[in-house]
C-alpha positions, 0 to 999 in steps of 0.5 A, a space after each residue: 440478533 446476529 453477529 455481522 460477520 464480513 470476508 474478503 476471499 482472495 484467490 492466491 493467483 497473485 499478488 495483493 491488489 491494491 483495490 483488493 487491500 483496499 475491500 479487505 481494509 473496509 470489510 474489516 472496519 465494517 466488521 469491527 464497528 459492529 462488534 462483529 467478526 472478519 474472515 479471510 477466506 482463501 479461494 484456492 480452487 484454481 490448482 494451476 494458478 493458485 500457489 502456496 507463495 502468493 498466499 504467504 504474500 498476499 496474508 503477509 501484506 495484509 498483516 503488515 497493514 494491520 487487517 488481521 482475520 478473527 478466522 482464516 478457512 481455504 476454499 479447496 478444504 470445504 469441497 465436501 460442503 460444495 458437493 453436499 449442495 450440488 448433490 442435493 440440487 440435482 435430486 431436487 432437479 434445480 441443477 443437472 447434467 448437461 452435454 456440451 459440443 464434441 470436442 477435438 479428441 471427438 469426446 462429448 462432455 458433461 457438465 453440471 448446469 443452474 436451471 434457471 427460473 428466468 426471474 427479474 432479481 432486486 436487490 438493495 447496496 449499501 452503496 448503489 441503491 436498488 438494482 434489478 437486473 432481468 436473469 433470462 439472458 444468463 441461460 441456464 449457467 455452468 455450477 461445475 465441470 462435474 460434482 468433484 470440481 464445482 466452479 469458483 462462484 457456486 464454491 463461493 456462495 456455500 461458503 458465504 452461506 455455511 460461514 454466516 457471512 452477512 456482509 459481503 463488500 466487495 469491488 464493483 467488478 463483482 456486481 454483474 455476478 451478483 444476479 446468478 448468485 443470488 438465483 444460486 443463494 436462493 435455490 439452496 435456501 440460503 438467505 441473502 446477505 446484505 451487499 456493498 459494491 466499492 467503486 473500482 480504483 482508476 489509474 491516473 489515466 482513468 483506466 482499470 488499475 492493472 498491475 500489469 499495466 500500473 505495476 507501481 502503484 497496483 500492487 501493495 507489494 511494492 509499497 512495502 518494497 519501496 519503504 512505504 508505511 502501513 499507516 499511509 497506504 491504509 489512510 490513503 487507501 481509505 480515502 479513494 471514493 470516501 472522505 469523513 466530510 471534514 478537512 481532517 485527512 490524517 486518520 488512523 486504522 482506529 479513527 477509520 474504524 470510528 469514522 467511516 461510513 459505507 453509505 457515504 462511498 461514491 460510486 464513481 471510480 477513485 483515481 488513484 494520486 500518487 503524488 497524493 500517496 506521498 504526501 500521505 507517507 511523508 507525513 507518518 514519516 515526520 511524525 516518528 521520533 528519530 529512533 522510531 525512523 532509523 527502526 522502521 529505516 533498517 532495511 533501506 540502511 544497509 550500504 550507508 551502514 558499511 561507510 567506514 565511519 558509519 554511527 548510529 548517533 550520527 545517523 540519528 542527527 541527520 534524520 531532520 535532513 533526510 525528513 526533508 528530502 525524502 517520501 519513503 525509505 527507498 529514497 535513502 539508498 537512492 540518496 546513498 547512490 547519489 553520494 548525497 549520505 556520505 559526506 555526513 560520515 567521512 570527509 568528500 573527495 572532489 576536484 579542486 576546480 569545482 571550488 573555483 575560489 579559496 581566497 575566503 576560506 581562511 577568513 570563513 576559518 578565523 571566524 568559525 573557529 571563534 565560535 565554542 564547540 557546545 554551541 556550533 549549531 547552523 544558526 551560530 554558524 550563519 550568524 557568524 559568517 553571514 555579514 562576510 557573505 552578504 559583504 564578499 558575495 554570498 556565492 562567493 564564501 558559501 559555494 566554496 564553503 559548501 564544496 569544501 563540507 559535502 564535495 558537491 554543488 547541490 547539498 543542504 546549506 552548509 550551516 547546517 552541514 556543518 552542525 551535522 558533522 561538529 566544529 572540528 570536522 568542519 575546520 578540518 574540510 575547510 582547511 583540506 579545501 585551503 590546502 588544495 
């Protein structure tokens, strides 16, 4: 019985795709449910586009969502595999030399065309069924420029074929190449592997995902810029065009592995929800422990960390808040930016005017003061001044209570401000702002 083995093969052009992540995360769960192996091969034989960044990019990006290979192997170091085949396939007359149109420079070319046998070709996916496709209307196609320089899909199916993959799982956009490559298998005695063609991912505009046109959400690239965790993008990814049949949504690359099944994936394009996304990460995101955040956080902390008074214990006291108003990382510069992080380390500056009333905030003084230090939590803090707000007008004691703590208007509750920051800086704002 033979080993399953799966590849994802892409070309270090650009950036990792989304949709290219996402045939990556399912030829790797395909590889692992069936005890089998799972190749990253990297299709380097573009030598103007292909660039030694892009593939650090791209097999970085794939590590940091856990798909990591059991063999890696470059495309442009197997040439000699690919012209043992094209030569034999010119002694055996199924390819030959062909002269294509005068050029410009008044050269006549040579290239190395397929002669095609001009046979319907059938073939079963796990995904779409039977599909025969009539190969006439291909004509007799181009393999290579000349036997130093085979093209991309001959390339690709020696390597399939010398590698043993079994699997290819690949996006729907492939499958009008299928057909050729089969006609290509076949002449080189090559056994067909067994095929799966995932349905593309859709911007919400129902469009192709571009990562010209989407760059937001197209490229897994920016996921990670933006402070997204590995473990939502690949639970959210997983989804688009499958789901386990249950209500269950939060699944992990392990439960992935246990649960998936190729043969339940659609065959219609999945939109792609950012929204959606977010909700995915804001999850994994309550589900670390305070330590665990501020550790994945680090990158995003940087200018909150120069604050005068900045402390990693502090810091740590308001992760509650930051669960609450934050989807990914990135977000917490933006809240540095806005002016929405400082008050929990350093006491605001604003105008006077924006109090519009100190006459309570002596009284606001006397009752909190009564409270002791090792119980000046948000609850206690609220119980202790609410029947005054209730009786003076809430407005009245709690928005110049809440400019006093964070110096603006919009903030969370100053009850729990206050719990954040302890008594003693509390009682001193609040009488900073009497003192105004």
């Amino acid at each position: 019985m033979s080993i399953t083995i799966t590849r994802f093969a892409p070309s270090p052009t650009g950036t990792l795709h989304t949709g290219g992540a996402r045939t990556a995360l399912i030829d790797f769960i395909y590889a692992k449910q069936n005890n089998g192996k799972y190749i990253l091969r990297i299709d380097d034989t573009d030598k103007v586009r292909s660039t030694k960044e892009y593939e650090a990019e791209i097999i970085a990006d794939l590590h940091w969502l856990g798909i990591i290979e059991d063999d890696r192997y470059y495309q442009s170091e197997r040439l000699d595999r690919h012209q043992f085949y094209l030569k034999k396939l010119l002694d055996e007359d199924k390819i030959y030399l062909s002269k294509e149109e005068v050029t410009e420079e008044g050269q006549s070319p040579e290239v190395i065309r397929f002669r095609n046998p001009n046979k319907v070709v059938t073939f079963q996916d796990a995904i779409r069924g039977e599909v025969s496709v009539d190969t006439t209307d291909l004509g007799d196609f181009i393999v290579a420029k000349d036997i130093d320089t085979p093209l991309y899909h001959f390339a690709s199916i020696v390597d399939d074929f010398e590698l043993g993959i079994t699997e290819v799982i690949r996006a729907e956009e492939h499958l009008s190449n299928t057909p050729r490559q089969i006609l290509m298998w076949e002449a080189i005695g090559a056994p067909l592997p067994n095929f799966a063609h995932l349905p593309l991912i859709l911007a919400p505009d129902r469009t192709k995902l571009s990562k010209r046109k989407h760059a937001d959400i197209a490229a897994i690239g920016e996921f990670r810029k933006k402070g997204y965790l590995p473990e939502a993008i690949v639970n959210y990814i997983a989804f688009l065009g499958w789901n386990p049949g249950t209500d269950e949504e939060m699944l992990s690359l392990n439960d992935l592995i246990s649960q998936f099944d190729i043969k339940k994936v659609q065959k219609g394009g999945a939109i792609f929800n950012q929204e959606k996304m977010n909700w995915y990460n804001r999850e994994y995101l309550r589900k670390l422990s305070p330590e665990e955040f501020l550790n994945k956080a680090e990158p995003f902390l940087s200018e909150v960390k120069k604050l005068p008074h900045y402390s990693d214990e502090q810091m740590r006291k308001i992760v509650p808040i930051l669960l609450e108003r934050i989807y990914v990382f990135g977000e917490i510069e933006t809240m540095y930016e806005a002016g929405d992080i400082q008050y929990f380390f350093e006491t605001p500056v604003y105008q006077k005017d924006l109090l519009k009333s100190q006459e309570f905030l002596a009284e606001t003084i006397k009752l909190l003061e009564a409270i002791p230090e090792n119980n000046f939590t948000a609850e206690t803090v609220k119980q202790a001044i609410w029947d005054f707000a209730t009786d003076k007008g809430r407005g009245t004691i709690l928005g110049p209570m809440r400019i006093a703590l964070s110096g603006k208007e919009k903030s969370p509750d100053p009850f729990t401000i206050a719990e954040m920051i302890g008594k003693t800086e509390t009682l001193n704002r609040l009488t900073h702002a009497q003192n105004l």
